[in-house]
N, C-alpha and C positions, 0 to 999 in steps of 0.2 A: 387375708390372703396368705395362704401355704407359701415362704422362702424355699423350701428345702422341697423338691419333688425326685421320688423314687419311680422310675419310667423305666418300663419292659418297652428298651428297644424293638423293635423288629428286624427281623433280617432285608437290608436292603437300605433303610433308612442312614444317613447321617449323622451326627449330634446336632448338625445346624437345620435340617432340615425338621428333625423335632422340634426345636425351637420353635420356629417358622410353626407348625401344627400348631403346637397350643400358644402361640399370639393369635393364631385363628380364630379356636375354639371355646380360650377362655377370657373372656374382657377385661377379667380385672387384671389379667395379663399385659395387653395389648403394648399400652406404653411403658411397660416395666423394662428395666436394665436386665439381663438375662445370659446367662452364658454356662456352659457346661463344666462339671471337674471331674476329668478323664476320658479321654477320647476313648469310646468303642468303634471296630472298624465295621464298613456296612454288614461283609459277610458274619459278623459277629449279632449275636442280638443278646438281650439278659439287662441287668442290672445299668443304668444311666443317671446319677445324680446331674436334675437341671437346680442352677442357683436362680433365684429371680430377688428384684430392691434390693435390701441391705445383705442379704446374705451374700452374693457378690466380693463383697470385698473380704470374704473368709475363704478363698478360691483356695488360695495356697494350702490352707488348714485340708479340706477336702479331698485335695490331691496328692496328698501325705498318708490316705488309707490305704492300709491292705487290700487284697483281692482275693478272689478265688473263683477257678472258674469248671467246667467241663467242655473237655476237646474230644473232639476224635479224628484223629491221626492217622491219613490214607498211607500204604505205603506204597512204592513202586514208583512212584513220579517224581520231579521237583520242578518247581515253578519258577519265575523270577520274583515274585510278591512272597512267595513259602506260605501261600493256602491257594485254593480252587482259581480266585478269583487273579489269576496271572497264566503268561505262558508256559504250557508244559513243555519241560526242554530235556528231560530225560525217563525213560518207562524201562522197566526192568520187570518180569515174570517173579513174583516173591513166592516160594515156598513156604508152609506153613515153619514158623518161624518157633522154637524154644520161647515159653513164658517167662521163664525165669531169666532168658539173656534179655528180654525186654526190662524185668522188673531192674533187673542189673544196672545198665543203661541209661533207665530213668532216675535209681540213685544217684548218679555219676550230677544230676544238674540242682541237687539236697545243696542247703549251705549257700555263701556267695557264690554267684554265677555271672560271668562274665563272659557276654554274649555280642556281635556285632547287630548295630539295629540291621533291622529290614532294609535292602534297596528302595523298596517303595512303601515309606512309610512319611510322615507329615513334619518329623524333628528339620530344621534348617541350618544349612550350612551356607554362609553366606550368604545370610539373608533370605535363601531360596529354597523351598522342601524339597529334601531328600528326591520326592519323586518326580520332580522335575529333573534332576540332576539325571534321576534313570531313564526317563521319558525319552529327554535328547540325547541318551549314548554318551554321558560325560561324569560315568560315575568313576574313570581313570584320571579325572582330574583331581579329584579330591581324596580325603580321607573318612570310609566311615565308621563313626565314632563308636565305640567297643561300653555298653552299658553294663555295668555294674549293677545286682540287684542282690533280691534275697529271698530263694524259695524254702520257703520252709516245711513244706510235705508235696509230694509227687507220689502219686499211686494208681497202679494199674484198674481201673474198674473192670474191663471186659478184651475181651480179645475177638472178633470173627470176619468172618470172609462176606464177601458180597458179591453177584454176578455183573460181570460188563453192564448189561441193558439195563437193572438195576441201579447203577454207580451214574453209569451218563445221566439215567433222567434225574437221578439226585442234582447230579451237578450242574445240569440244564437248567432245572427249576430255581434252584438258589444263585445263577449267575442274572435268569430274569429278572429278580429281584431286585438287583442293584438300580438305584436311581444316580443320576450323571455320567460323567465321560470316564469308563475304567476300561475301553478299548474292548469293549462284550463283543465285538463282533469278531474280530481279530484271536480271543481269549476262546469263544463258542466254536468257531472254525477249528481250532486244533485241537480240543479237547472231543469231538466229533469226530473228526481224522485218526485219533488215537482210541478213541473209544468204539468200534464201529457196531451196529446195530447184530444184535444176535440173529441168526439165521441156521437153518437146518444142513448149509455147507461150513457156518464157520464153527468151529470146538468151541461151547461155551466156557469164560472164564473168567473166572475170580480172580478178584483183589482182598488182603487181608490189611487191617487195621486197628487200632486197639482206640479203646475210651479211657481217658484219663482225668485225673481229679487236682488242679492244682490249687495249690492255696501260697501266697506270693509277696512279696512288697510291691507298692509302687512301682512303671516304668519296667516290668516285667512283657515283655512279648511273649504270647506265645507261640507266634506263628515261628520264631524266630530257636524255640527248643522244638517244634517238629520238625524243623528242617534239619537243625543239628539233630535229633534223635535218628531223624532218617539216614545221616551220615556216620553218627557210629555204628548204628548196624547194615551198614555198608547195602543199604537199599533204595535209598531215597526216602523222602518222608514231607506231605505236604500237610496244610491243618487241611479239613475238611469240615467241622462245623464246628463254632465256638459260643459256650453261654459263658456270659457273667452272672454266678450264683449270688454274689456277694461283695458291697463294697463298705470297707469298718462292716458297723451294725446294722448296714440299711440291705435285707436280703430279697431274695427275689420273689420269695413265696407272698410278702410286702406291695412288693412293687403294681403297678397299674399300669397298664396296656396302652402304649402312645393315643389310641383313634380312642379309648374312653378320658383318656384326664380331662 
């Protein structure tokens, strides 16, 4: 029996709900102890190290690896989650933006970076996840906690525009996706509202974006440098799709497709 499994998430899925798949699929799985090292979020897919038996208890060793990923970075919105998958609570018309005030910008988060997690993100405080805490309107009760990391290359891959009716169904299709309760109905309504359907009375219009390449420490968010990226340039900035290429040595060109392991 393979300990160590390299799993190409899918977008949509959870780390537990992979689980669950392959105790399905593989028997000699079934009653194996089993648990993941490194949460990827649904809207995220790429790279998932599952531990199964004795590997297990090297959890910690595991979650000690590097990352790297590729984002692409919408701008003109911001969300409460800082990707698709939350509500949009700010839209801004962006003009084609300077590449270089971009590449600028992204150096600015080179070196430690110290960053506030996500509102709705799974770290606990008081016992209770973060996004519970957002869920019931009580994230003025507490304090959230400001992570410390360490990115060690950020760089611009690409830069372009996309049209409205183009962007909604992106974001249509990747919100369907999501398996359990992230409020999609509530999330799909506003983004529909704000995105509305192109037509021969409304001006068609773009939104611009950029794709970028990160390579990370541990407990690096990135939804969490697109939202700050969209705030230094004074535009908004939400993630809009995220691969994990790479965790340590186990990469994604490696890795196996959840529905074949």
């Amino acid at each position: 029996m393979k300990e160590i499994l390299n799993i190409n998430k899918p977008i949509g899925l959870s780390p537990l709900d992979v689980i669950k798949i392959l105790k399905e699929t593989r028997p000699e799985l079934k009653n194996e102890p089993m648990t993941y090292a490194g949460r990827l979020d649904p809207m995220a897919r790429g790279v998932l190290l599952i531990l199964a038996g004795e590997s297990i208890l090297r959890k910690d060793d595991f979650l000690k690896l590097d990352k790297e990923y590729e984002a692409e970075i919408l701008f003109g919105f911001e969300t409460d989650t800082f990707d698709i998958l939350g509500i949009p609570a700010k839209r801004s018309y962006v003009h084609p933006m300077s590449i270089d005030k971009i590449k600028e910008a992204l150096k600015g988060f080179e070196g430690e970076t110290s960053l506030p997690l996500p509102p709705f993100s799974s770290y606990r405080i008081k016992g209770k996840p973060l996004f519970r805490w957002a869920r019931e309107g009580k994230l003025g009760d507490i304090e959230i906690p400001v992570r410390k990391t360490q990115v060690y290359e950020i760089k611009l891959l690409d830069f372009f525009e996309m049209e409205n009716q183009e962007l909604k169904n992106k974001i249509i299709e990747k919100i369907n996706l999501a398996k359990g309760d992230f409020r999609q109905k509530e999330i799909l309504d506003r983004w529909q509202k704000m995105l509305p359907n192109s037509s021969s009375s409304i001006k068609t219009v773009t939104f611009w974006m950029a794709k970028i390449k990160i390579s990370c420490s541990s407990g690096t968010y990135v939804r969490s440098i697109a939202h700050h990226l969209g705030q230094k340039l004074e535009t908004g900035g939400v993630l809009l799709s995220l691969i994990r290429t790479k965790v340590g040595e186990f990469r994604l060109e490696d890795s196996i497709l959840c529905s074949e392991a």
